[in-house]
C-alpha positions in Angstrom: 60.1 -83.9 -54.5 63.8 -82.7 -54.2 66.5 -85.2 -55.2 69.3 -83.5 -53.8 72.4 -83.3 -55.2 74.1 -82.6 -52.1 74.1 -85.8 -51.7 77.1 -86.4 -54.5 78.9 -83.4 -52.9 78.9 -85.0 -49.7 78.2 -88.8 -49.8 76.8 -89.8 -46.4 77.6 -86.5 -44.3 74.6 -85.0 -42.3 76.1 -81.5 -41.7 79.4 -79.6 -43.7 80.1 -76.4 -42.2 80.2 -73.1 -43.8 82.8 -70.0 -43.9 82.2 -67.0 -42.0 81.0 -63.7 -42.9 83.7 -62.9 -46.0 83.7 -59.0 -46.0 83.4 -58.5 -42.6 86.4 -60.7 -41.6 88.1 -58.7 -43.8 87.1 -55.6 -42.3 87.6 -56.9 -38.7 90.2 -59.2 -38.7 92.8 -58.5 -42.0 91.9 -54.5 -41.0 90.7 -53.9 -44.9 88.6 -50.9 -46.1 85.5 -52.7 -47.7 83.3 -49.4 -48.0 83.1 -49.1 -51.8 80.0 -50.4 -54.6 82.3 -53.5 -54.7 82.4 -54.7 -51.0 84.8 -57.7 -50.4 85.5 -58.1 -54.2 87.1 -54.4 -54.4 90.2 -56.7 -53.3 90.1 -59.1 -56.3 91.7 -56.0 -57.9 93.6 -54.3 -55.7 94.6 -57.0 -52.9 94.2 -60.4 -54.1 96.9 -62.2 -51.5 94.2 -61.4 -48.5 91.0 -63.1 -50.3 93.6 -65.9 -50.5 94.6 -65.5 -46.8 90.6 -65.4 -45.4 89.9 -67.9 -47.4 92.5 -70.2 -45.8 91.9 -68.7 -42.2 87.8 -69.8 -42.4 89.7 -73.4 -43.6 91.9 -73.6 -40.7 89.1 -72.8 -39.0 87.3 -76.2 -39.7 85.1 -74.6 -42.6 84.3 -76.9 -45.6 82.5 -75.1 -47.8 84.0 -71.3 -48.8 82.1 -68.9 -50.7 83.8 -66.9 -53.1 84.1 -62.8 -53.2 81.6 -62.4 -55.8 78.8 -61.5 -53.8 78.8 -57.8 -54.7 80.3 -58.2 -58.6 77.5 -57.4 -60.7 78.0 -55.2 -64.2 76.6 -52.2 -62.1 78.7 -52.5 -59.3 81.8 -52.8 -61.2 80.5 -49.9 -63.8 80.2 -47.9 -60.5 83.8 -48.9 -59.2 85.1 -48.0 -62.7 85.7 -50.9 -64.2 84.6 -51.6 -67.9 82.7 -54.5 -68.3 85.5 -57.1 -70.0 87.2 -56.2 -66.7 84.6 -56.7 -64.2 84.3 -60.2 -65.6 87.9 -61.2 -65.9 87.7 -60.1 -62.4 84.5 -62.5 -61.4 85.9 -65.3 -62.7 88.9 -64.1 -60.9 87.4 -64.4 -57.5 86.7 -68.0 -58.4 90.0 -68.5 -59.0 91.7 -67.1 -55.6 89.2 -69.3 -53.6 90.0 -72.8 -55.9 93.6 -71.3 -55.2 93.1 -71.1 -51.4 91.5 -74.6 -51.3 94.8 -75.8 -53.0 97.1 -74.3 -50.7 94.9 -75.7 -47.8 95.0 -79.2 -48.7 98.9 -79.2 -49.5 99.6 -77.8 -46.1 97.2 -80.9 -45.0 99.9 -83.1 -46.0 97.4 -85.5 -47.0 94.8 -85.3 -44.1 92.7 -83.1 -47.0 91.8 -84.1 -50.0 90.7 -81.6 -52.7 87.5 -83.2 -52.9 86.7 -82.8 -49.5 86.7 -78.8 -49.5 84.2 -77.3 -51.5 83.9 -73.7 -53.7 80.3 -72.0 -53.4 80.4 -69.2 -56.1 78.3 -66.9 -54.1 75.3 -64.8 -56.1 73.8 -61.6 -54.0 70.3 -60.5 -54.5 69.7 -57.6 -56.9 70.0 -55.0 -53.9 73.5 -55.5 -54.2 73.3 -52.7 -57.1 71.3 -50.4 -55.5 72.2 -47.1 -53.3 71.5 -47.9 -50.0 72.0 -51.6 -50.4 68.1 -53.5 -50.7 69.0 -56.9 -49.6 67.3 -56.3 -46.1 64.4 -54.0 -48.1 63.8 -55.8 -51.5 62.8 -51.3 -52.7 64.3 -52.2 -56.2 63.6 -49.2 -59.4 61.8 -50.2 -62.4 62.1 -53.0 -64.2 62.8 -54.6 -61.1 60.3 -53.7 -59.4 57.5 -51.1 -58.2 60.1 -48.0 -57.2 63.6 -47.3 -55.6 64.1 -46.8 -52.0 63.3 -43.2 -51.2 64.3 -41.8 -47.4 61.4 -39.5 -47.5 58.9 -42.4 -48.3 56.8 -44.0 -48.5 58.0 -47.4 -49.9 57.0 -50.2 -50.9 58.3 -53.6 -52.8 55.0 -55.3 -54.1 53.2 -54.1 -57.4 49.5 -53.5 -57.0 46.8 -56.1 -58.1 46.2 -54.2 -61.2 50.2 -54.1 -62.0 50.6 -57.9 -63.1 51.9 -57.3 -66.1 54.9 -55.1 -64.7 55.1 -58.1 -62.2 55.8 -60.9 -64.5 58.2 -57.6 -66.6 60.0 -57.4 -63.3 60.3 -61.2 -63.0 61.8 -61.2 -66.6 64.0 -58.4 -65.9 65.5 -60.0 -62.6 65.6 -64.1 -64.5 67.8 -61.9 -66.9 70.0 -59.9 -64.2 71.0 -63.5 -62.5 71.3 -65.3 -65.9 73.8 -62.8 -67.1 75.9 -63.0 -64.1 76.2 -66.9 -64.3 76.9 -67.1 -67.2 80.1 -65.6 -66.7 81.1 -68.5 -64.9 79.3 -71.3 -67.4 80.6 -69.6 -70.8 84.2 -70.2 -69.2 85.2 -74.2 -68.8 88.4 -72.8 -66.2 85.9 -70.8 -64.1 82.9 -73.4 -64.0 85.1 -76.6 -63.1 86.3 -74.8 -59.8 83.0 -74.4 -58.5 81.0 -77.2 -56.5 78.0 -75.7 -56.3 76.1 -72.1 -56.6 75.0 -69.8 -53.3 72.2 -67.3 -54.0 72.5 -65.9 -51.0 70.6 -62.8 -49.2 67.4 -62.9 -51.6 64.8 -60.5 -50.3 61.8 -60.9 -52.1 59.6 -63.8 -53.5 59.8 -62.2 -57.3 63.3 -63.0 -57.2 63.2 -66.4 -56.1 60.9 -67.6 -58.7 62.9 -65.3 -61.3 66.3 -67.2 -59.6 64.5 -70.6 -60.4 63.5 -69.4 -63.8 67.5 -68.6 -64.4 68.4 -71.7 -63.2 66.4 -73.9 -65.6 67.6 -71.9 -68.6 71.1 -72.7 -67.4 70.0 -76.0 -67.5 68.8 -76.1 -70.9 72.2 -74.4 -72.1 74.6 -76.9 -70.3 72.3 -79.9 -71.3 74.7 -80.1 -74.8 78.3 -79.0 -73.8 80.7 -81.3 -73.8 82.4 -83.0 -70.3 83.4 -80.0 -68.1 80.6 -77.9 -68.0 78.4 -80.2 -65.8 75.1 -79.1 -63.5 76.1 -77.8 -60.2 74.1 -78.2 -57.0 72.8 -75.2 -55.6 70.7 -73.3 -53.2 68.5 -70.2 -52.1 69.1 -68.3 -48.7 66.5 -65.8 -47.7 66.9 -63.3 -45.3 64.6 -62.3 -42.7 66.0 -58.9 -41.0 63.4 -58.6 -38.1 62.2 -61.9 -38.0 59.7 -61.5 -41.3 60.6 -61.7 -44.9 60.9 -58.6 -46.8 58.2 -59.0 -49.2 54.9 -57.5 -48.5 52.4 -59.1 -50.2 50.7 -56.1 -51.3 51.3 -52.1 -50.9 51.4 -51.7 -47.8 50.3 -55.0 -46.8 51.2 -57.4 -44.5 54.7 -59.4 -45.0 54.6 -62.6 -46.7 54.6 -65.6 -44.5 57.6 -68.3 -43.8 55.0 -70.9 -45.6 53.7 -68.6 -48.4 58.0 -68.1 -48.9 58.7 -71.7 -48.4 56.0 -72.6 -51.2 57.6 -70.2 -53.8 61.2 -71.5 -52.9 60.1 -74.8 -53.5 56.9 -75.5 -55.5 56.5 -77.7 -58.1 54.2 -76.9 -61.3 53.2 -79.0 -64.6 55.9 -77.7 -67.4 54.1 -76.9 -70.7 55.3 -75.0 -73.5 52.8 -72.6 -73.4 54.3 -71.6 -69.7 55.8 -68.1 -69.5 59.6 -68.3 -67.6 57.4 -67.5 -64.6 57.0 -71.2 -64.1 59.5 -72.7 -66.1 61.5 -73.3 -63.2 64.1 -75.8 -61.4 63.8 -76.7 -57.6 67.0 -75.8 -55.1 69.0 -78.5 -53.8 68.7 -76.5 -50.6 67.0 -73.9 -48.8 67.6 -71.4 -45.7 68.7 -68.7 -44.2 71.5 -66.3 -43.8 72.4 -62.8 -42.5 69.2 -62.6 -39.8 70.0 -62.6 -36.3 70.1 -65.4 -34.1 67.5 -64.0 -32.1 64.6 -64.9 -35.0 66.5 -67.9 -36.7 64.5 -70.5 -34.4 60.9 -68.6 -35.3 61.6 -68.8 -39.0 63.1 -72.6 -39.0 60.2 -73.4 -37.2 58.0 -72.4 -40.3 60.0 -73.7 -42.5 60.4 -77.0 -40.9 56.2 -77.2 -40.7 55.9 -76.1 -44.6 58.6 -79.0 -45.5 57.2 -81.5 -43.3 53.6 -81.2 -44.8 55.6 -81.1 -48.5 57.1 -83.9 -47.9 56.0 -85.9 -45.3 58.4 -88.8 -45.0 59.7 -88.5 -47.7 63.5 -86.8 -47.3 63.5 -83.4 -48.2 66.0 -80.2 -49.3 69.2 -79.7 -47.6 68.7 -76.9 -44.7 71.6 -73.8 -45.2 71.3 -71.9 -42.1 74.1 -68.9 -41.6 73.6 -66.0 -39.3 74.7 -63.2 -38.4 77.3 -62.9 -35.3 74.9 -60.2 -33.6 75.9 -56.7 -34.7 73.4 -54.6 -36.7 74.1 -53.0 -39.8 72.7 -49.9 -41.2 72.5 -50.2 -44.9 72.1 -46.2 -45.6 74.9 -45.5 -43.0 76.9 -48.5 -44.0 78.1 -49.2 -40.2 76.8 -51.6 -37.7 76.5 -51.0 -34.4 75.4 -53.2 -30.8 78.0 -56.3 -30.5 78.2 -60.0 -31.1 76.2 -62.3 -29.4 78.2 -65.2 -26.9 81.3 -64.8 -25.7 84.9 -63.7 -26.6 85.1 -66.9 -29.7 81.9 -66.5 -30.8 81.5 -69.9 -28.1 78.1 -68.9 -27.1 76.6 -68.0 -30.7 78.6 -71.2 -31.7 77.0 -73.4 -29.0 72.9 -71.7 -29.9 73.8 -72.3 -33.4 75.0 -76.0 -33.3 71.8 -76.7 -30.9 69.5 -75.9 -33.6 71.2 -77.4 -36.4 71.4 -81.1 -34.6 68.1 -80.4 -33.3 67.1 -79.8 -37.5 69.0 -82.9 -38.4 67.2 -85.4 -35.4 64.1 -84.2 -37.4 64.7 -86.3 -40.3 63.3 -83.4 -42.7 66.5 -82.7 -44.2 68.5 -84.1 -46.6 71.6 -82.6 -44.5 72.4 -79.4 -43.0 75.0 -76.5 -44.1 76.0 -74.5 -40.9 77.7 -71.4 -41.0 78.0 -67.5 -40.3 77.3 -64.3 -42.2 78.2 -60.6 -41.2 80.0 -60.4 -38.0 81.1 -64.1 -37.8 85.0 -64.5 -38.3 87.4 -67.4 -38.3 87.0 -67.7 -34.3 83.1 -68.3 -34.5 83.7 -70.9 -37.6 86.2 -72.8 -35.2 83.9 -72.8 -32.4 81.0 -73.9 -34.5 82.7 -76.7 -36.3 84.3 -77.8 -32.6 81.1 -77.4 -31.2 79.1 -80.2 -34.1 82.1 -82.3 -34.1 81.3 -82.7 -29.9 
C-alpha cells in the first residue's frame, strides 16, 4: 500500500492545483522563442526575469504547485546548446532557484494572505525523449542503451525489445535508472538546491522500462539521503504518463499491441519482496502519486477510468496514491515539425476545458480512491486556463 506523503505537503486538502503548461506560456503569452534542445530552460541563461515572471503569473492565477524549468536540462541537451557540463548544472540548480525566488515574491506581495509553506516547488524531470532528435516523449523510439533503436522517419519503429533481447532489456533499464539518477542528483548533492524543492515531478514518461528504471532511481536516492545530516530530507514525488492517442506508448512487443492502462498502472505501482539477491530491476520505491499529463482532454476520462479500476482492485478500501491529472489545452504538436496546430478546447479562458477538467477531478475525489488530487494543465494551458480551473474547484 501507498502511504502518501502528500499528505505532510498538504495536511487535510483534497485537491492543490497545478501551473500551466511552462514553455508554452512562454511561447504564447511572454512572446519567447523556445525552439532550441533546451525548451523553456534556454531562458535560465539568457532571460532569467521571465521564468520569474510566469512563474508568478500561474500563482496569481490561483496555482499552488509550480514546476520548475528543468524539464528539458539533461547533460545532452545542454551539451547540444553548448554549454559544458559544470554549466549546465549551475544552470539546473538555477532553475530551482528562479521558481523558490518567484514563490517568495508571491507570498510578500500576499501581504500575509500566503504563507511560504502554502506554495509549493515541483522540480520537474522529463522522460529520456527529452534528449532525442525528434523529441520521444509521445514515441518512447529511444537508441541503444536505452532501448531497441532511434526513431527513423523511414521506419519501421519500434520501442519494445524482442523476447529473446532480455538481457538488453534489463541493460536498457540500467542505463535509463542511471540517466535519471544522475540528473537528481544535481539537486540532492547540493543542500541550497534540495531544500527549495517540495517534491519531484517525472513528468511525460512514455514507456513502462522507464517507470520501473525511475522507481529503481528513486530508491537509490533513498539509500544515499538515509545518512545526511538535517537538510537533505526525502521528498514526495510522483509519475505522470502520457497517453498521446488515448493508449500508452509502449508496445508490449515489436510490433505488438500497446500496453494496457492496468498492465501500466501495475508497473507504476507494484509491490515486490526486496532481497539482496534482486537486480535494480525490482529494487524499487512506490510514487506518492500517479497520473497523467500532456494527453488531450478528449482521452483523459478513458484512461482515468482504467486507472481508477486497477487502484480500486489494489487497494480496495484502503486509501490509495494521490491522482496528478494535467492536460493539454487542445492543440496538437508535431514533435518532428516542432509546431502544433488545431486550437484549444472551451472558450476564450480556457472556461470550457476548465469546467470538463474540474468535473472529472471532483468526480475522482467523490470516489474515495485517492489520497488527493493535483489538477493542472500541460502544453497549451496558460495562466487564464489555471484561473479558471482553480475558480472553477473553489465553486
Amino acid at each position: 500500500m501507498v502511504t502518501s506523503t502528500f499528505n505532510s505537503l498538504f495536511g487535510s486538502q483534497k485537491h492543490v492545483v497545478l501551473d500551466g503548461g511552462l514553455g508554452t506560456t512562454l511561447e504564447d503569452v511572454f512572446h519567447k522563442d523556445i525552439s532550441t534542445p533546451l525548451w523553456s530552460a534556454r531562458h535560465i541563461d539568457k532571460e532569467p526575469e521571465v521564468l520569474v515572471e510566469a512563474h508568478l503569473a500561474f500563482l496569481r492565477a490561483g496555482a499552488r504547485i509550480i514546476l520548475t524549468s528543468t524539464y528539458q536540462c539533461t547533460y545532452e541537451t545542454f551539451a547540444a546548446a553548448g554549454y559544458s557540463r559544470a554549466e549546465g548544472e549551475r544552470l539546473t540548480r538555477k532553475a530551482v532557484h528562479l521558481a523558490s525566488e518567484a514563490r517568495k515574491r508571491f507570498v510578500e506581495e500576499s501581504d500575509g494572505a500566503v504563507k511560504i509553506g502554502d506554495v509549493k516547488v515541483a522540480l520537474s524531470m522529463g522522460p529520456y525523449g527529452v534528449t532525442c532528435s525528434p523529441g520521444q516523449e509521445y514515441g518512447g523510439f529511444y537508441p541503444p542503451p536505452f532501448g531497441p533503436q532511434a526513431y527513423s522517419a523511414s521506419g519501421p519503429n519500434t520501442n519494445a525489445f524482442a523476447a529473446a533481447d532480455q538481457t538488453k532489456r534489463s541493460m536498457s533499464i540500467d542505463a535509463l535508472t542511471d540517466f535519471h539518477l544522475q540528473r537528481l542528483r544535481i539537486h540532492s548533492n547540493d543542500l541550497d538546491s534540495w531544500k527549495e524543492i517540495d517534491l519531484v515531478a517525472f513528468e511525460t514518461i512514455p514507456l513502462a522500462r522507464e517507470i520501473k528504471a525511475i522507481r529503481g532511481a528513486m530508491r537509490l536516492l533513498q539509500i544515499e539521503l538515509e545518512p545526511r545530516p538535517a537538510g537533505f530530507e526525502w521528498k514526495p514525488w510522483w509519475i505522470s504518463t502520457v497517453w498521446p492517442d488515448g493508449r500508452f506508448p509502449h508496445e508490449s512487443g515489436p510490433g505488438k499491441r500497446r500496453l494496457s492502462v492496468k498492465e501500466v498502472v501495475f508497473t507504476l505501482l507494484h509491490e515486490e519482496p526486496k532481497m539482496a539477491s534482486q537486480s535494480i530491476d525490482h529494487y524499487e520505491v512506490q510514487p506518492d502519486g500517479i497520473g497523467i499529463n500532456c494527453t488531450s482532454m478528449a482521452h483523459l476520462q478513458d484512461v482515468l477510468t482504467g486507472m481508477e479500476e486497477v487502484v480500486g482492485d489494489l487497494w480496495r478500501k484502503k486509501q490509495g496514491p494521490w491522482l496528478v491529472l494535467y492536460p493539454n489545452g487542445g492543440e496538437e504538436y508535431d514533435p518532428v515539425s516542432r509546431t502544433w496546430s488545431g486550437k484549444k478546447e472551451g472558450t476564450e479562458g480556457g472556461t470550457g476545458w476548465a469546467e470538463n477538467l474540474a468535473a472529472l477531478a471532483s468526480a475522482a475525489m467523490s470516489k474515495r480512491l485517492w489520497g488527493g488530487v493535483v489538477v493542472g494543465g500541460c502544453c497549451k494551458t496558460g495562466p487564464d486556463e489555471i484561473r479558471s480551473l482553480a475558480a472553477c474547484l473553489s465553486s
